[in-house]
C-alpha positions as CSV (number, residue, x, y, z in Angstrom):
1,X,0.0,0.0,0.0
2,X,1.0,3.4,-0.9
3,X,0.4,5.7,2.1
4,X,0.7,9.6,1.0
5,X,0.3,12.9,2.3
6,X,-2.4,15.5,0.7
7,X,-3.3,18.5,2.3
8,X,-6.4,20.3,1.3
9,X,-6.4,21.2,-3.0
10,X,-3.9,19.1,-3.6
11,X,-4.2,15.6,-5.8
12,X,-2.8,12.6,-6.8
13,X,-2.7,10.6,-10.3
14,X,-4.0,6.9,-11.2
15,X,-3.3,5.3,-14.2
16,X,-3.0,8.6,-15.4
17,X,-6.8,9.1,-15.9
18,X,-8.1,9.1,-12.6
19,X,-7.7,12.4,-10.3
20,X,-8.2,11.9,-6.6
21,X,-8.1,15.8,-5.0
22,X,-8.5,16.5,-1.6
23,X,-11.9,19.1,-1.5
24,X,-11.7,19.8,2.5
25,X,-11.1,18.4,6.0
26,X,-13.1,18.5,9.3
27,X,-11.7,16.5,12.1
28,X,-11.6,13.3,11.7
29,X,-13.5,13.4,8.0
30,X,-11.5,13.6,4.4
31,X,-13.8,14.8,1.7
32,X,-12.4,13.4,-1.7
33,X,-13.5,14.9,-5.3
34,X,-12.9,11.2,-8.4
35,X,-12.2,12.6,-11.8
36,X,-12.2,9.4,-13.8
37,X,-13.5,8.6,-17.5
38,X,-17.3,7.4,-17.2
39,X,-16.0,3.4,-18.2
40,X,-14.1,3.5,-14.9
41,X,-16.8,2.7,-12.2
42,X,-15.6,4.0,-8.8
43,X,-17.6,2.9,-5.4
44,X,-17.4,3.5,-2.2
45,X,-15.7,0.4,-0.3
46,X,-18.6,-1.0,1.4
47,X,-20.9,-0.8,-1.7
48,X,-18.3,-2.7,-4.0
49,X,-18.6,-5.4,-1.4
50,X,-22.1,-5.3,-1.0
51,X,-21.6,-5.8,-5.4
52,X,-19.5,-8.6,-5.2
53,X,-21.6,-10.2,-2.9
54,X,-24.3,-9.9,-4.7
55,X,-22.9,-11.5,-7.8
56,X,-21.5,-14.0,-5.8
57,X,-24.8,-15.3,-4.5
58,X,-26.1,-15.4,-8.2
59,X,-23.7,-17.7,-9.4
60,X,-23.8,-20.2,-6.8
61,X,-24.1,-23.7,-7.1
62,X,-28.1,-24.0,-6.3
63,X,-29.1,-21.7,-8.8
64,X,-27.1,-23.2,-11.8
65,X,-28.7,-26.3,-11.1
66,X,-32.4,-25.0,-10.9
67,X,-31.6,-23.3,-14.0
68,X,-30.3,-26.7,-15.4
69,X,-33.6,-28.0,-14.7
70,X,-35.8,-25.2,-15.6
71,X,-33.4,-25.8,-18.8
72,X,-34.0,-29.2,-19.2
């Protein structure tokens, strides 16, 4: 892991087409502005696991076979 230092207005690079700046800083709280093209999808950690998941549970075992049989 990369740990870096931003201070308020200042940014770092990804891939260089994704923009992370720092918009402001209250306490404990980091508010964080994502430039990135629209094919990029960007979520917010707990979301893309709530995602994965999701597709996880679709794709298990018990459904494949109940669509085998719906199937035939």
């Amino acid at each position: 892991m990369l740990a870096l230092s931003r201070k308020k207005n200042e940014a770092l690079v990804i891939n260089n087409n994704v923009e992370i700046t720092v918009l402001e800083i209250k306490g404990e709280q980091v508010k964080l502005g994502i430039s990135a093209p629209r094919e990029v999808p960007v979520y917010r950690k707990e979301v893309y696991e709530q995602i994965q998941d999701a597709n996880q549970e679709s794709v298990n075992v018990d459904g494949i076979e109940a669509l085998r049989n719906l199937l035939g």
